[in-house]
N, C-alpha and C positions, 0 to 999 in steps of 0.2 A: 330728226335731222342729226346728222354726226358731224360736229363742230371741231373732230379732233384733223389738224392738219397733217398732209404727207409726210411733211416735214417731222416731222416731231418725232415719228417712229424712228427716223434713220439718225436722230442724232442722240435719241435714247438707245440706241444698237452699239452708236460708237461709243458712248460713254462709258457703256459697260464694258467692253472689249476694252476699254483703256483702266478702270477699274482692276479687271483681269489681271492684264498684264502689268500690273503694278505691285498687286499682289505675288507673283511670280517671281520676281525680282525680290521683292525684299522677302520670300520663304527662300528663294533659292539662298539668299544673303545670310537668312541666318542659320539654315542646314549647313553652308560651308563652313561659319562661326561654332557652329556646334560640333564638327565634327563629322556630322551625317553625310555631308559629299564632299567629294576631294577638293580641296584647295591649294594654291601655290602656297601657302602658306603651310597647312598642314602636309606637304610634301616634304619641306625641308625640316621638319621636325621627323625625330625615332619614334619608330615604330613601337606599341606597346608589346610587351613579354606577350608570348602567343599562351592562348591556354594548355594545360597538361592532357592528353587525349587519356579521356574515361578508359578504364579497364575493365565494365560492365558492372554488373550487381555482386552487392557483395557480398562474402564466402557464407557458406550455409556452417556456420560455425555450431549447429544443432548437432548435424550428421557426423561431424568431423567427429568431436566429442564423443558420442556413443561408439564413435569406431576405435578408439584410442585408448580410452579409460580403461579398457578391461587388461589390459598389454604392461600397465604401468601399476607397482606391487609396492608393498609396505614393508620397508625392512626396517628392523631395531639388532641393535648389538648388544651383548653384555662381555664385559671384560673383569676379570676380577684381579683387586687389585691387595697386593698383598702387602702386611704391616712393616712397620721397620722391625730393625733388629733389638729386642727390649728382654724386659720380665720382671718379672716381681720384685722387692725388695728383699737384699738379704740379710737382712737384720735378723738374728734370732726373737725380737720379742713379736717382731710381724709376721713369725709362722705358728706363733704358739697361740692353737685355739681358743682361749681365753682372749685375749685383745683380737683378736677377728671377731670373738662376737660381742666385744664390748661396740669397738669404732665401728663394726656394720661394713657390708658386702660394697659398698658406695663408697668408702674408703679405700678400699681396699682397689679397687678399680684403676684409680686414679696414675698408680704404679707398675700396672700392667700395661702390655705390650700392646700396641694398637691391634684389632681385629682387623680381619682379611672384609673385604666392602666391595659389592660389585657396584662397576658404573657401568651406565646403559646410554643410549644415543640412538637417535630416529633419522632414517633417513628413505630414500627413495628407490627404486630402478625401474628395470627397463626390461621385459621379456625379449630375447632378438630369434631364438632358435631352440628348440631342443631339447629343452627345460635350462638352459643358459641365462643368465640376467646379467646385463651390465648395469655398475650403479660407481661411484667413487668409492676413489681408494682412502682418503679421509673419512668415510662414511663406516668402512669395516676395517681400517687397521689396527690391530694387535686385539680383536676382538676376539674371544675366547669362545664366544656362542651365535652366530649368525640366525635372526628368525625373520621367513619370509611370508608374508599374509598376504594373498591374493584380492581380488576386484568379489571374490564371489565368498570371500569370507575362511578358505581354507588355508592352515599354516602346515610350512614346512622346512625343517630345518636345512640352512642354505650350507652345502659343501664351496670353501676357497678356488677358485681354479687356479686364480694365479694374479699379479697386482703390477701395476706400474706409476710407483711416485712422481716418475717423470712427468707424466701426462695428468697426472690425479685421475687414474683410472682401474677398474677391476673389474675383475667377471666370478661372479659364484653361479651353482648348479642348484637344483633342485629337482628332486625324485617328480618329475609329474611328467607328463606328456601331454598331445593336444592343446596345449596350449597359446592364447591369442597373441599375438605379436603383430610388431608394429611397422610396415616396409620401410629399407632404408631409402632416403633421399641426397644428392647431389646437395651437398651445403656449398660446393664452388660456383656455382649457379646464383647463390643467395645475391639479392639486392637490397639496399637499403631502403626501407621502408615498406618492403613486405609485413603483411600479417605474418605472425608467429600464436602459437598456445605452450605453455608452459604448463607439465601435468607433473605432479608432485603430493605431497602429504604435509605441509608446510604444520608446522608446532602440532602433527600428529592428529591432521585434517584430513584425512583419508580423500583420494580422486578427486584433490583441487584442481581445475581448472581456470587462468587465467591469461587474458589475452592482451598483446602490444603488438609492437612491430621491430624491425631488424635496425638497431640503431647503428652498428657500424662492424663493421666484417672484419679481422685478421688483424685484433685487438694482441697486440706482445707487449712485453716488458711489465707486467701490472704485479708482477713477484707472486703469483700463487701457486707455478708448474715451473719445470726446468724450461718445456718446450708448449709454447703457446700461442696460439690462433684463433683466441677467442670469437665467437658471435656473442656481441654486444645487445642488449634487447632493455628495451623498458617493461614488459610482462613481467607482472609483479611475482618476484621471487623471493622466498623467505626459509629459515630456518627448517630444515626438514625436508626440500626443494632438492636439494642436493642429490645428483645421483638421476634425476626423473628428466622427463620427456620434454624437449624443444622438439615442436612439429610444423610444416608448413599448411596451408591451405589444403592441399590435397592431404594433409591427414600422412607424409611421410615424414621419418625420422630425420632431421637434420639436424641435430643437436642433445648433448647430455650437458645438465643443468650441473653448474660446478658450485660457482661460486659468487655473491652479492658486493659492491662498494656499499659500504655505509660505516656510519657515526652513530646511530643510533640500537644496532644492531637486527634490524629489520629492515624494509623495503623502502628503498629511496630511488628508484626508478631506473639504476643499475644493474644489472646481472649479465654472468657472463656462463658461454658452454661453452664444450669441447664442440668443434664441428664433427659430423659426421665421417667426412673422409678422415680424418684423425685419426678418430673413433674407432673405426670398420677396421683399419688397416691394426690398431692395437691392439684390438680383441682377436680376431683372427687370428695375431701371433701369440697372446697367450693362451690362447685354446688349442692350436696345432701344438706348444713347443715349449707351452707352461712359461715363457718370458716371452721378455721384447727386442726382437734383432733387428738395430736400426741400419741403415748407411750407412758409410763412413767415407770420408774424403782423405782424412788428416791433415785438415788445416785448421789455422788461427784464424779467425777471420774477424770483421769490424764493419761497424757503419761507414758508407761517404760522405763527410759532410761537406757541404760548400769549398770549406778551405783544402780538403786532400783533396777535390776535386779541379782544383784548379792547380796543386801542388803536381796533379799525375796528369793534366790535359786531359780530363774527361770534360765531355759538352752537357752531362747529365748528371745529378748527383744520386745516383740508383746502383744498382749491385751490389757486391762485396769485395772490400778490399783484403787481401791477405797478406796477415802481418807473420806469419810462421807455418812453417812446414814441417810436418814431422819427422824423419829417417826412417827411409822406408814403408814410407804413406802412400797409397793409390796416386794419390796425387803427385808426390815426388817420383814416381815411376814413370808417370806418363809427362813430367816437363814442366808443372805448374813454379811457378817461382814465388818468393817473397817479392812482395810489389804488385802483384797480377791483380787486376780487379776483373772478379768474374762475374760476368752480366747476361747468359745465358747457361742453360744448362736444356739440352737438345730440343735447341731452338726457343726454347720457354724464356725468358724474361724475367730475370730476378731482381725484382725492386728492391730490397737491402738486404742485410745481413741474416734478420730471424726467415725470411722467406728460405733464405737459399737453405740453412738450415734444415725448415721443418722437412723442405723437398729431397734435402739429400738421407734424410732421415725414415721416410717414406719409401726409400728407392731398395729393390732386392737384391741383397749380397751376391756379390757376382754378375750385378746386370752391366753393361756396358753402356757407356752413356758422352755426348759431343758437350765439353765446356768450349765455352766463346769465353777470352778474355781479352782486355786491352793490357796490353805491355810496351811503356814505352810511346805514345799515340798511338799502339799501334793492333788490331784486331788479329787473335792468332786461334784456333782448334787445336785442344788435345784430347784424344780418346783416353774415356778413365775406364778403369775396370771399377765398381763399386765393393769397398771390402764392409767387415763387418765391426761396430763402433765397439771400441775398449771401453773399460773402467777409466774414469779418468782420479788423476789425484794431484792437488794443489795441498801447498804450503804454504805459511808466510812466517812473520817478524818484523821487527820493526827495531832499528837501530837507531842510537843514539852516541856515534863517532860523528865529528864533522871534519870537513876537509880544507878544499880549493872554493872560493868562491869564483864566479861566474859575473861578466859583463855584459855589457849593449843589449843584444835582444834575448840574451838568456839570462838580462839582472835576476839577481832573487833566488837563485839556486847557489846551493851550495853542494861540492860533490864532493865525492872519495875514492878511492882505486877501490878496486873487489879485492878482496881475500876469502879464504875460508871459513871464516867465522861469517860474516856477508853473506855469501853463500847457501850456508848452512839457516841462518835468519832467514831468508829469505824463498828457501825452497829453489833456489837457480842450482844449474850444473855447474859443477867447480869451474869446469873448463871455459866458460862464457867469459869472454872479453867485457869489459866496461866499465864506469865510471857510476858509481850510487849516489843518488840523491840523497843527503842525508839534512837536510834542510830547503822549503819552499816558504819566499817570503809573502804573508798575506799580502792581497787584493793588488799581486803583483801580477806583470803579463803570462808568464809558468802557470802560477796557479788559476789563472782563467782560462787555459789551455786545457789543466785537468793532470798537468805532471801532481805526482803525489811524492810525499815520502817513503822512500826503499826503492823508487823506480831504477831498474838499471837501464842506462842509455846505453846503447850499443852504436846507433848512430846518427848522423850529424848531415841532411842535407843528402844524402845518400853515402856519406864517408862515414867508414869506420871509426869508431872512439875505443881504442884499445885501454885507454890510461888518463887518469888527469891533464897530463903533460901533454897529449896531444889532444882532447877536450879546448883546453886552457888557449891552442892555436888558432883550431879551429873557431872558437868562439872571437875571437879577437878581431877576425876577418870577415865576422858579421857583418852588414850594414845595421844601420838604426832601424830603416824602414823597410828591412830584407821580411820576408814569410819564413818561418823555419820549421825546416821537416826532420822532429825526432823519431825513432822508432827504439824502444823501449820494450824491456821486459818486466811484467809488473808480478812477483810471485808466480811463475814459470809459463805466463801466456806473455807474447810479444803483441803489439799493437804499435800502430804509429798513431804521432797526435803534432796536431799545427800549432805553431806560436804564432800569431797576426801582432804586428807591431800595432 
């Protein structure tokens, strides 16, 4: 007999379904607490950073390697270096063989002339074409004997082809042909945090390889080239590096290894190269034409900072400002003026002053080319004809007349009329108008502007400063809390510079 009533089962049915649905409610409750499904709550909170999409597996740094190493060569220099100007004692008793051979050969030494002594240096390069190598121009200058040792053990003594200081760059030759080399690559492509290989002979380590990534691209002002564009890399660079291979992923040239930051005099996670377009466009020109024929604009040109950016109405602090023109410069033919800030150059985009540089630098004599500049608020085009860059030459000095002092927003100066002794100190043309600083008072508003002493002020706000006397006026009609725009010649470059009250 079955004792169990009908009853029973339907309300063990419901109980469960109520079970159920209790459960559901309080997972749904805590999936919205946790996150896992949307909530009004978590709607009005930000969204987390999305993640960086994969770039796939990563680089066969095996293959790369064996394609590269045989390209990248061992250079040492010897230079010989010759004695001062001396000799022997001339004393009669110090030539009479009897005391030569009393005091001995070791005595005698002591008073002789230094001997000629070669010094030697290891450095790196780079096969590109031909039996061609590019490697720095620190690595081989004033080297007397160039010797090149290849990947497979053979030497050959390297002929100079031609050097440029500017760039810390060079190219020698070598009797070989067939030779492995290494394709160029697009370093204006480069992004930060690329893999990079660095291939070198570091303290005379023969086809080192080591590898980082791209720490920061179109590194200037670090004082080791006239003109510079570094790629920045943490791949360990050392001593002997110099000269050798920056490669990307695909095993192309984008980089010659130049030079390291350090305190220790070894690897500190710092190094810097030439980019390749640099590079390319360098060697090229000392191989056609045995030098380097840059561009030339013939201007003065300067950073924007904040403050001349708001001195000139610019919405951006980017381009180049030009503080001097030269007489009869590409640029004076075609319209450009003192005060222009150029911020294109055809159609390109020049973020400040070393850009616009290394670009007009790069550009071929004779090419024609559209600047954009603002003058005034205001966007104009002149066509430049690109000519071909002079020697340039600076003078200085440093005076110690004092004059006229200086109030309200120019306290702390004190000036002087120019004369010819001025002049002369200072490397300026006689004929230049103005007024010399010949005292800046410390940790006064001038000197945190960056005026120096010797600066010649030419002008004042946009007005002319012929003299003291009208200096002396103009300052006087200062406000306290006016901005002041001087434009200055400092040792025969002009620049302007802001005073902020």
């Amino acid at each position: 007999m079955d004792d169990r009533k009908p009853g029973n089962g339907v309300r063990g049915i419901f109980l469960a379904l109520m079970l159920i649905g209790a459960g559901m409610v309080l997972g749904f409750t805590l999936a919205s607490d946790l996150g896992w499904l949307p909530s009004s709550r978590a709607q009005n909170e930000s969204k987390p950073a999305e993640r960086p999409a994969l770039l796939g597996a990563a680089p066969n740094f095996v293959e790369v390697s064996k394609a590269i190493k045989p390209a990248v060569v061992n250079i040492s220099t010897t230079r010989l270096i010759k004695g001062e100007e001396g000799g022997a004692p001339t004393n009669p008793f110090f030539e009479d063989p009897f005391f030569r051979r009393f005091f001995g050969d070791e005595f005698y030494r002591q008073f002789e002339a230094p001997r000629q002594r070669k010094e030697q240096s290891l450095g790196s390069g780079v096969i590109i074409d031909g039996g061609y190598i590019v490697t720095n121009n620190h690595v081989i200058a004033k080297a007397d004997e160039i010797k090149v040792v290849l990947s497979d053990k053979r030497e050959f003594k390297g002929k100079l082809v031609g050097t440029d200081p500017k760039s810390d760059l060079a190219v020698i030759k070598i009797p070989a042909s067939n030779l492995p080399t290494i394709p160029w690559g697009d370093s204006t492509r480069l992004e930060v945090g690329e893999y990079v290989l660095a291939v070198g002979n570091p303290f005379g380590l023969n086809q080192t390889i080591t590898m980082g990534i791209v720490s920061a691209v179109g590194r200037a002002n670090v004082g080791i080239a006239d003109y510079e564009d570094f790629i920045q890399t943490d791949a360990a660079i050392n001593p002997g590096n110099s000269g050798g291979a920056l490669v990307n992923v695909k095993g192309e040239l984008i980089g010659i290894n130049t030079a390291i930051f350090t305190r220790s005099g070894g690897y500190m996670g710092i190094g810097f190269a030439v980019p390749s377009k640099m590079a390319k466009t360098v060697i090229d020109s000392l191989i056609s034409k045995g030098k380097v024929v840059r561009g030339w604009l013939g201007v003065t040109i300067q950073e924007v900072s904040p403050e001349l950016a708001r001195q000139f109405g610019l919405k951006a602090t980017r381009g180049a400002l030009v503080s001097d023109i030269l007489e009869g410069s590409p640029a004076e033919k075609a319209g450009v003026k003192r005060g222009d800030v150029i911020v294109e150059i055809d159609r390109k985009p020049m973020e400040n002053a070393v850009h616009l540089r290394n670009i007009v630098a790069g550009l071929e004599v004779g090419a024609k080319v559209q600047l954009k500049v603002i003058r005034d608020k205001k966007e104009q085009l002149f066509d430049v004809t690109i000519g071909e860059q002079p020697k340039d030459v600076v003078k200085g000095g440093e005076p110690d007349e004092e004059g006229a002092q200086a109030g309200g927003g120019l306290a702390g100066l004190t000036v002087h009329d120019i004369s010819p002794e001025f002049a002369q100190r200072f490397g300026l043309p006689s004929e230049e108008e103005g007024v010399v600083v010949t005292r800046v008072e410390p940790d006064s508003a001038v000197e945190d502007a960056g005026v120096q002493r010797g600066d010649l002020i030419l002008e004042i706000n946009r007005r002319a400063v012929p003299d003291v006397k009208e200096f002396q006026r103009i300052a006087r009609g200062l406000g306290k809390d006016e901005s002041i725009l001087l434009l200055i010649n400092r040792q025969g470059q002009t620049l302007f510079i802001t005073i902020t009250p």
